[in-house]
Structures are given as structure tokens and as C-alpha cells.
C-alpha positions in Angstrom: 0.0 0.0 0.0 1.1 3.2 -0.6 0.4 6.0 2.4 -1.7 9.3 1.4 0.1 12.3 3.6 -2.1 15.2 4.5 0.4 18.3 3.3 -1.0 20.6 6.2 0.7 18.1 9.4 2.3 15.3 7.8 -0.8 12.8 8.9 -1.4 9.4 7.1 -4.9 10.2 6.2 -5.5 6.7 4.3 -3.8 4.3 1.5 -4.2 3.5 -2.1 -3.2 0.0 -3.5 0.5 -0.3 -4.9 -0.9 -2.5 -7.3 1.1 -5.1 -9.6 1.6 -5.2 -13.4 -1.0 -8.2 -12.8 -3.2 -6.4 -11.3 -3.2 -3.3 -13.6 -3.4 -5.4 -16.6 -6.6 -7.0 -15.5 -8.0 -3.7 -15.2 -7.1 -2.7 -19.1 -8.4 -6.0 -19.9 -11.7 -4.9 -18.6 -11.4 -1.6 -19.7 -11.2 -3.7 -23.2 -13.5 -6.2 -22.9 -16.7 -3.5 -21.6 -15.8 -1.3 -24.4 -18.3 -3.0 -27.5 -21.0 -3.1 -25.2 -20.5 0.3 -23.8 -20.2 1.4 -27.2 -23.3 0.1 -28.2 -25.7 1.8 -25.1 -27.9 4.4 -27.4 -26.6 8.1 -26.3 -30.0 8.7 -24.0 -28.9 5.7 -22.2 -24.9 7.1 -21.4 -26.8 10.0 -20.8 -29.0 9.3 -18.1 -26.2 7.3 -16.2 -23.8 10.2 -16.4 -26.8 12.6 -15.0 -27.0 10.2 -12.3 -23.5 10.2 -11.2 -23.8 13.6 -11.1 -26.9 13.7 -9.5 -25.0 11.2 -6.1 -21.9 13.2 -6.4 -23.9 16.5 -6.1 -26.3 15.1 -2.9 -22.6 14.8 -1.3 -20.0 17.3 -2.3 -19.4 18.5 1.2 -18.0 14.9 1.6 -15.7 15.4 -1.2 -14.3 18.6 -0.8 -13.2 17.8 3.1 -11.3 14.8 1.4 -10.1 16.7 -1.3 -8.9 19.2 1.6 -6.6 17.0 3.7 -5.4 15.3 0.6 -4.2 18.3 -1.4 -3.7 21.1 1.4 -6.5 23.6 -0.4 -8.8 25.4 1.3 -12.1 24.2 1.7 -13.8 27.2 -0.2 -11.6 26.1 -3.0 -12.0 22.4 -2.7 -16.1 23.2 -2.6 -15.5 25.8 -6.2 -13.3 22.3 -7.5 -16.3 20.8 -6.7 -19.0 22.8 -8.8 -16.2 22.8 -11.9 -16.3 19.1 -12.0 -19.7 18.6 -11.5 -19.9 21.0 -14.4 -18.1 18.6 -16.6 -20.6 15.6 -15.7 -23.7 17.4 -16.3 -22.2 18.7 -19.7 -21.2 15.8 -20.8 -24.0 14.1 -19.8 -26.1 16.2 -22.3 -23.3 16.4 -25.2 -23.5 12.7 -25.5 -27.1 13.3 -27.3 -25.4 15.8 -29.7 -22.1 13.7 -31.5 -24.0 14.5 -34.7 -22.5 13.1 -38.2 -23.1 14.6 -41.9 -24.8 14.1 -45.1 -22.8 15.4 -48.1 -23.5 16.2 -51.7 -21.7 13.4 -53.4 -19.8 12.9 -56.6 -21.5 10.7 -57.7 -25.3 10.6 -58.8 -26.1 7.3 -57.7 -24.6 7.6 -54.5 -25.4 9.5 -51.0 -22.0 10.5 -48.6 -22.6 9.6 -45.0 -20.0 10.8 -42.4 -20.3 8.8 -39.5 -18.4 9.6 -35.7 -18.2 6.5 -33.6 -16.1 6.3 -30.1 -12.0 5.4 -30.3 -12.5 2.7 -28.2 -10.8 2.1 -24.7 -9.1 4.6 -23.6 -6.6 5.8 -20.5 -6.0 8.6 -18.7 -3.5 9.7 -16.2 -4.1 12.9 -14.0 -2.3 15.1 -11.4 -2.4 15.8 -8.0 -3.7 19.7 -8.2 -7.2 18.9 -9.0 -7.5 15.4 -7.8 -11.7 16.0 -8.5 -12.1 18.3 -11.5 -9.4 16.5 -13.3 -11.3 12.8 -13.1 -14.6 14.0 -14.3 -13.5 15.9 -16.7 -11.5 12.9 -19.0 -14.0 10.3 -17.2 -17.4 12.0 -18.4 -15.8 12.9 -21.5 -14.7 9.5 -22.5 -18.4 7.5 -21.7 -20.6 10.3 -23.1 -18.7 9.6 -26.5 -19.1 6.0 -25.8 -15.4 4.9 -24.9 -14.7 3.1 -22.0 -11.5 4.2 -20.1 -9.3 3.1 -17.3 -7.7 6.0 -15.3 -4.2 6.3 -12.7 -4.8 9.3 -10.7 -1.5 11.0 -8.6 0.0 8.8 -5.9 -0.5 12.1 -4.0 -4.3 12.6 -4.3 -5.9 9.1 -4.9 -8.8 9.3 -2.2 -10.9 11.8 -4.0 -10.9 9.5 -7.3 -11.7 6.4 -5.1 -14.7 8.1 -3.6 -15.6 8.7 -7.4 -15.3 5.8 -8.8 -17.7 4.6 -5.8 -20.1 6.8 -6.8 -20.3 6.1 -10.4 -20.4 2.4 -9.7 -23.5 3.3 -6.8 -24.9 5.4 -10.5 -24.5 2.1 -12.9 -21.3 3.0 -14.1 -20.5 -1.2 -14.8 -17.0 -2.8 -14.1 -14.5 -2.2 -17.1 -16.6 0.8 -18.5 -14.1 3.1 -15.8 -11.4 1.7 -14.2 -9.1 2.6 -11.9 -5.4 1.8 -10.9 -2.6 2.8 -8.3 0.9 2.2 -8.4 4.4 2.8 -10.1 3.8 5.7 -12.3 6.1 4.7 -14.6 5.4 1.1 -15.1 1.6 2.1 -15.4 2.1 4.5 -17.9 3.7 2.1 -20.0 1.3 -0.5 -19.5 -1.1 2.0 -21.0 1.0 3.4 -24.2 2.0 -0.2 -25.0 -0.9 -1.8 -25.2 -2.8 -2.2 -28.7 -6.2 -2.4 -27.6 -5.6 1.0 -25.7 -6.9 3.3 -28.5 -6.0 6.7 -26.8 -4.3 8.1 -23.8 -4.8 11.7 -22.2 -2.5 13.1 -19.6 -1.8 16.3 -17.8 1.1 16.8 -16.1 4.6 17.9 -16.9 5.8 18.5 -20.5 8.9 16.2 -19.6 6.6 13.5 -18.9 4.6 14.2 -21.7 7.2 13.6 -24.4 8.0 10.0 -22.9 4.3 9.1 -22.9 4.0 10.5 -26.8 7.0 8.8 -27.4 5.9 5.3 -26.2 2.2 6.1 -28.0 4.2 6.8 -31.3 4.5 2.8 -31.5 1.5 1.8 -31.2 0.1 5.4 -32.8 -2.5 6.0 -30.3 -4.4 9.2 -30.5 -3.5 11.3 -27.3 -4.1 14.9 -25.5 -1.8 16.1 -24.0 -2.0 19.0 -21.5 1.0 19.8 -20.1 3.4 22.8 -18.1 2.7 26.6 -18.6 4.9 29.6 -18.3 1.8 32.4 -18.2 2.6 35.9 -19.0 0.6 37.8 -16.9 0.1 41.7 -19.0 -1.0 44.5 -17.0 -1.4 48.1 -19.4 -1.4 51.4 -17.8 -5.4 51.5 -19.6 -5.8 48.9 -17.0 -8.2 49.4 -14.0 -5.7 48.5 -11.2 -7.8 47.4 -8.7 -9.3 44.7 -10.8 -6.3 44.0 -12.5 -5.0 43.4 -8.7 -8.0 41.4 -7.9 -7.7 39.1 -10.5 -4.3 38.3 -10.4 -4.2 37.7 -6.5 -7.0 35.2 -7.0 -5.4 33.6 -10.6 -1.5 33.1 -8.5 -2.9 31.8 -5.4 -5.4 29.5 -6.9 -3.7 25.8 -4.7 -1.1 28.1 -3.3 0.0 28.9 -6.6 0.3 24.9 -7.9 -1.5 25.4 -11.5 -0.6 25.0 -14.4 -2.4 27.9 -15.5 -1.1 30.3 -12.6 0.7 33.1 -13.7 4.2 32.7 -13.7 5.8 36.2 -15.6 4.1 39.7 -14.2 4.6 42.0 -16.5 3.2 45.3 -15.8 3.8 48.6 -17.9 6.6 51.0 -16.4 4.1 54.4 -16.0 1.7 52.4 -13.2 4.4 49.6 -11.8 5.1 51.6 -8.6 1.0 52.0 -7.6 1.1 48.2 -8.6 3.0 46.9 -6.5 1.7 48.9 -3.3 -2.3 47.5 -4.7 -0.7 44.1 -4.9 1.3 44.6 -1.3 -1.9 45.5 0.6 -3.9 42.9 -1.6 -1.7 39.7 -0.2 -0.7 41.1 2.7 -4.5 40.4 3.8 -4.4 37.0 2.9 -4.0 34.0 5.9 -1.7 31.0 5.2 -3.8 28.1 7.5 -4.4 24.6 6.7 -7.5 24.8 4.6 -10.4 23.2 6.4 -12.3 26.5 6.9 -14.6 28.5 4.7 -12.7 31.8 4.0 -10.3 31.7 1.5 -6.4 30.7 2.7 -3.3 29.8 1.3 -2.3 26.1 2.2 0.9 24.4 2.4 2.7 23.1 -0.8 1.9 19.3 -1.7 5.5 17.9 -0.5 9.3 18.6 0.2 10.3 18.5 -2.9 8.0 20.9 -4.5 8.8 23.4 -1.3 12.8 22.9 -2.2 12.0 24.5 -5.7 10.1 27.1 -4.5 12.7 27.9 -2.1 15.3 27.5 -4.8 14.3 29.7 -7.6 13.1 32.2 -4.7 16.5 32.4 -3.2 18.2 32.7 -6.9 16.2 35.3 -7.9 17.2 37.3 -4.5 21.0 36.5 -5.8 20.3 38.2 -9.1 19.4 41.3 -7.2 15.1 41.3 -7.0 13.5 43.4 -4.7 11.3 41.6 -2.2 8.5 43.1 -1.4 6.9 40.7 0.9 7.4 37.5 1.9 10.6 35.3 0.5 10.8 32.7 2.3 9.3 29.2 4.6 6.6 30.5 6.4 6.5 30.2 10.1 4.1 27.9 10.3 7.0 25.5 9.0 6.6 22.2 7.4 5.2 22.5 4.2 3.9 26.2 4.1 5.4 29.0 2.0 5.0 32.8 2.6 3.0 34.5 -0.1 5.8 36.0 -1.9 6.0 39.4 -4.4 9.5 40.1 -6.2 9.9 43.1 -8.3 12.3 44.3 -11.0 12.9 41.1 -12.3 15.3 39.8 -15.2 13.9 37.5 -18.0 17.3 35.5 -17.8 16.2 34.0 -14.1 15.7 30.9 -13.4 12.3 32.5 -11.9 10.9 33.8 -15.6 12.3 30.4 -17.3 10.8 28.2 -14.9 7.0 27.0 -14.0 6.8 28.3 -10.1 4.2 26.1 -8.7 4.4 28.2 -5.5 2.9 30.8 -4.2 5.4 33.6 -5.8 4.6 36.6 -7.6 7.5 37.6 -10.2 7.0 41.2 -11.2 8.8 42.6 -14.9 8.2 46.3 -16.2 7.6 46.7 -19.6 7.4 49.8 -21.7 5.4 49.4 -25.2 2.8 47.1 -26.4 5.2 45.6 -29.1 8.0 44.6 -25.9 5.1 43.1 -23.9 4.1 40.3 -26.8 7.5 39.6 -27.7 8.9 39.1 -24.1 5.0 37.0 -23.7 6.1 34.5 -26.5 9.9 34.1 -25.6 9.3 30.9 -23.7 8.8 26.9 -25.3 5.1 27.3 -24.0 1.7 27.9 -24.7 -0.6 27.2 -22.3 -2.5 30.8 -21.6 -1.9 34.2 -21.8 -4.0 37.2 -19.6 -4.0 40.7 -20.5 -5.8 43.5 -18.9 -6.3 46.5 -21.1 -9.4 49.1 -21.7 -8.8 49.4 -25.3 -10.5 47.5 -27.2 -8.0 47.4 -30.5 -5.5 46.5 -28.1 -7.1 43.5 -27.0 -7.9 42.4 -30.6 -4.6 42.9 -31.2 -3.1 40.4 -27.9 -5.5 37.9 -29.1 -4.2 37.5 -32.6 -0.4 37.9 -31.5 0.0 36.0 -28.4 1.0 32.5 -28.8 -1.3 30.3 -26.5 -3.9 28.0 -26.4 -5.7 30.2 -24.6 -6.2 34.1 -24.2 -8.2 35.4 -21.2 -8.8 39.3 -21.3 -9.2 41.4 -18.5 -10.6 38.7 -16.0 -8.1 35.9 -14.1 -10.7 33.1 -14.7 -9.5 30.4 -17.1 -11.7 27.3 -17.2 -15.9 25.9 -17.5 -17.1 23.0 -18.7 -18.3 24.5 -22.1 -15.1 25.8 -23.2 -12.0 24.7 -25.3 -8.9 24.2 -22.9 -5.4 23.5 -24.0 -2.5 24.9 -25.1 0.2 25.1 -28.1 4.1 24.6 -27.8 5.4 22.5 -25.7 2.2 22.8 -23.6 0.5 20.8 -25.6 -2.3 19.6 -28.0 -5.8 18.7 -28.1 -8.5 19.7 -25.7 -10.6 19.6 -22.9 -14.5 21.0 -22.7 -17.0 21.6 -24.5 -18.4 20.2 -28.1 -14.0 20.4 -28.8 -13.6 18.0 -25.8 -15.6 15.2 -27.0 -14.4 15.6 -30.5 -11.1 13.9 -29.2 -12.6 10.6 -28.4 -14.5 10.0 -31.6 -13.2 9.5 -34.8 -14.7 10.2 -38.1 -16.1 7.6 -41.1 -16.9 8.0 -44.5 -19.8 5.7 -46.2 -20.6 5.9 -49.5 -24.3 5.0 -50.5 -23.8 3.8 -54.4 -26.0 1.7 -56.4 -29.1 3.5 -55.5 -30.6 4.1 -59.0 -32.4 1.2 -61.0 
């Protein structure tokens, strides 16, 4: 068994199986063997199973989101907000499964008819992280059974509880054996056991662009279809058109989102030289508000990173950035707490050679850059090998049509630090990624397409 640590004090809070290569193959194999029948289920009948997952995961979401609390280390408010996101995906899902519509097309040929057909993949896999150990299940999970695949999923040796409890609920909704699976164990030997296998027609992951590539890599044999969504480097732009205060606002609650461990937090804060001063006091006083606690309360905290090793990198590329010669503004280092907690940190006047601006944080650390015209701001956006998303703040509105044809990412959020909702595309570009997650786009990755053609209809 492998122990579950509560990030806040260290506490064994339960165990997930450290299952064998045995064991996880018999779980593919019944991934595999529910797939045709699965398949087969008309889309009302996915539907109405899906609605009533959601329906038993809804009755108890308190229950998840205190497990999802002393798993992870967020707050509860945050954990509850997980909650609604993931339910989101369910209930959309739920109702896109009626609407995988296919196409009749003029043929070439007069005594034919074109039929375009979209049937599911087949099995499919999934692996997800530890930052969203709710919202990251439902959203591959409902994806996959709406469009009629069956999937088999190995969520984060960090953060298995919450998928457990999940996968107990869907099986309480009539979610059969094999049609989702679930597995624990040696990452690495699992996610081989997935790319390897023939029968395994796709494989989605999020996580870290290193792991990525190796998971790509080992699909490339078999030539699985994947999505991949993986590390960010978000710019962060803030014009002097800006409204401050909102700007302020929507940053604080972007950064410190899991104490900062997103993939979509932003990493580079770059913030035009005529308002960076008034900035950084707004931001100061903005943070400086903000309680570091364990999370199991209903106002809004910053927890404790998820381990020691994600605290030593946070401590690292703090302290490295301080050698370069950045101004702290607040914070810097452990907090007093101890163990796993980390001060909310602001550094100003940064340099885009440090490790900080080349790096994804995953912490709890603002990193502040000055800019000085529009055409500096994109250019410095784009230097990095991702792609994830981009946010902006400007009142001009040719400005902002500008930023969103120019910036290189997946995805471009204006003037608001809000990313994701069930009903939208989310991925990225670069080495961030490819395919996506969310609405009508999201299910489009576990179908593929046919093409019938009709002939010998006239006498």
C-alpha cells in the first residue's frame, strides 16, 4: 500500500493499493472487454447514467471537498468551487452525449449518397495530477463514456482518495466494471502499460511536459491518439489603460489558486513602467490580507505546498532570484508555520534570464517585470517553449484584438483571471500541448470520423 500524507501536518490520512503489473493489466483488460457493449448503449442511455453520477456526487459534495482538503492542502472554499467545476463537466457531458452529430454530403456521384459517421475510439486511459484530484477525473472520465469509450484512469499517488470516492459513486450510479477503471501504483510502469498496449486506443494526460514527451514517445509505436495538457509559463500583462484594482484582484485570486500549484497560474508579471510603482503597493496590501492556514475552513487561505520537494523548488528559484538582485517586497521565504507552508511572496524588477521567468513556479510567488510598449510586452509573452495561456488586462478594445491574434497560446483570457468551464475549449500550443478539454471540442477527441458511400441506388 502506498500511504496518502495530509500536506497541512504530515498525517497518514488513508492508503491506495501499490498494485502489480497483474493487477493493472486486468483492469485494461476490462477496460477492453466493456468497451463493445458500452459502445453500443444508445446516447440517452450514457446520458442518463452520467446525469445520475452527477446527480449522487452532487447530494454529497461536502464529503468530497473535506477529502479533497486534507489530501491536497487547499482550502475548503476552494476544494467546494473544485467541486461545482467538476460537477460541471458531468452534467455537460452528460447532455453532449445526445449531440455527437455526423453529416450528409452532396456526393460525386449521382447514384450515390455520402454519410459521415463519428463512432467512439475505443478504450481509452488517462492519467491525472495531483492539483485537481476532483475536476481532473470527471473531466477525461465524463468525456470519454458520453462519447461512448470506455477508459481506465491512474490518478496521482498524492491525491488518490478523492478518485476512489468517485469511482464509488459512479459504480452506486451504474457506471458497470471495465466501462471506468481505476489503478494505483508505479507511475512509470503504469504509464507504460497503457501506451503499450494495442487495444488501448487513446491516452490523455496532464502533467509535466517532460513526462509528456515519454508518454508521446511510447504512443508513437502503437500510434494512439493522445491529449496532452501539459506545463505553462503564463505571462501575466497589465497596461497602464488597465483598471488596477481589478487587475490586482484578478491576479491575486489567478497566482494563489492551490497556493499557486497550477498549471495555469501566472508565472511572468509584467506590468507597464508608467503604473508599476501604484502596482505593486495595490498588490502589497492585496496579499498582505491573505492568511496561510491549513484549509479546512470556509474563507479563502493559502495552504501548504503538496510535498518537500515541491517546497525545495520554490525555495530555490526564490532564493536565486534574490542572488540576481530582486526586490522583495513581501514575503521570501518558509513561512513560520513550517513544514510545508510557504509565505506569499511578491519580487519586483525582475530579469527574464532568471531561473524564476524560465521556470514554472508552482508556488505561491509573484514575479514582477516592467515593460514599456505594447510591441515589448508580446515579444517578451512568447519568448518561452510554452503555450498554455496568456491574460491581459487593457481598456482598449483594439489592443485587446490585437493580444489575441499575436500572443502565442492556447488560450487568451482578457481582462478577468478566470480560465476554465465546462463549455469551453482548454489547451495549449508549444510544448504545452495539443488537443483539448471541454466543450463540443472536448468530445471531439474521443471519436473518430467515417466515411460511407451509398452507391448503387438508381435502378
Amino acid at each position: 500500500m502506498i500511504d496518502v500524507i495530509n500536506p497541512a501536518d504530515g498525517s497518514v490520512i488513508g492508503q491506495t493499493p501499490l498494485m502489480s503489473p497483474a493487477e493493472v493489466a486486468e483492469a485494461i483488460d476490462r477496460t477492453c472487454e466493456a468497451f463493445p457493449a458500452w459502445a453500443l448503449k444508445t446516447a440517452k442511455q450514457r446520458s442518463d447514467i452520467l446525469r445520475r453520477w452527477y446527480d449522487l456526487v452532487r447530494a454529497d459534495k461536502r464529503v468530497f471537498a473535506e477529502l479533497m482538503v486534507r489530501e491536497n492542502g487547499k482550502c475548503l472554499s476552494e476544494a467546494l468551487g473544485e467541486i461545482e467545476y467538476g460537477l460541471g463537466f458531468i452534467e455537460w457531458y452528460a447532455e453532449e452525449a445526445r449531440r455527437v452529430y455526423g453529416d450528409t454530403l452532396p456526393s460525386h456521384d449521382a447514384n450515390a449518397s455520402v454519410l459521415v459517421m463519428k463512432e467512439p475510439v475505443g478504450p481509452t486511459a488517462a492519467i491525472t495530477p495531483w492539483n485537481f484530484p476532483f475536476m481532473m477525473i470527471t473531466r477525461k472520465v465524463a468525456t470519454a463514456l458520453a462519447a461512448g469509450c470506455t477508459m481506465v484512469i491512474k490518478p496521482a499517488e498524492e491525491t488518490p482518495l478523492t478518485a476512489w470516492k468517485l469511482l464509488e459513486y459512479a459504480r452506486e450510479a451504474g457506471i458497470p466494471s471495465g466501462v471506468f477503471e481505476m489503478v494505483t501504483g508505479d507511475p512509470q510502469a503504469i504509464g507504460e502499460a497503457f501506451t503499450r498496449d494495442e487495444r488501448i486506443h487513446k491516452v490523455s494526460f496532464t502533467g509535466s511536459t517532460r513526462v509528456g514527451k515519454i508518454l508521446a514517445s511510447q504512443c508513437g509505436t502503437t500510434l494512439k491518439k493522445m491529449t496532452l495538457e501539459l506545463g505553462g509559463n503564463a505571462p501575466f500583462i497589465v497596461f497602464d489603460d488597465a483598471t488596477l484594482t481589478d487587475a490586482v484582484a484578478g491576479l491575486v485570486s489567478a497566482k494563489l489558486r492551490n497556493s499557486g500549484q497550477v498549471c495555469i497560474s501566472p508565472n511572468r508579471i509584467f506590468v507597464q513602467e508608467g503604473i508599476y510603482s501604484r502596482f505593486v503597493e495595490q498588490l502589497i496590501a492585496a496579499v498582505s490580507k491573505i492568511r496561510v492556514d491549513q484549509g479546512m475552513q470556509e474563507e479563502f487561505d493559502v495552504g501548504p505546498l503538496i510535498n518537500q520537494q515541491a517546497v525545495k523548488k520554490v525555495t530555490s528559484l526564490v532564493n536565486d532570484a534574490i542572488d540576481q538582485g530582486a526586490t522583495v517586497h513581501l514575503g521570501g521565504k518558509l513561512h513560520e508555520k513550517g513544514g510545508l507552508f510557504f509565505q506569499p511572496t511578491i519580487l519586483g524588477d525582475l530579469d527574464d534570464s532568471s531561473a524564476l521567468h524560465n521556470t514554472e513556479i508552482f508556488g505561491p510567488v509573484f514575479a514582477l517585470y516592467r515593460f514599456k510598449t505594447e510591441e515589448e510586452a508580446i515579444r517578451r509573452a512568447n519568448n518561452t517553449e510554452y503555450g498554455l495561456v496568456t491574460y491581459a488586462w487593457t481598456n482598449q478594445l483594439g489592443r485587446a484584438f490585437r493580444l489575441s491574434k499575436q500572443l502565442e497560446a492556447g488560450m487568451i483570457i482578457m481582462n478577468s483571471g478566470s480560465v476554465g468551464t465546462a463549455s469551453v475549449p482548454f489547451g495549449g500550443i508549444k510544448h504545452s500541448g495539443y488537443g483539448r478539454e471541454g466543450g463540443h471540442y472536448g468530445i471531439e477527441e474521443y471519436v473518430q470520423v467515417k466515411y460511407v458511400l451509398m452507391a448503387g441506388q438508381q435502378h
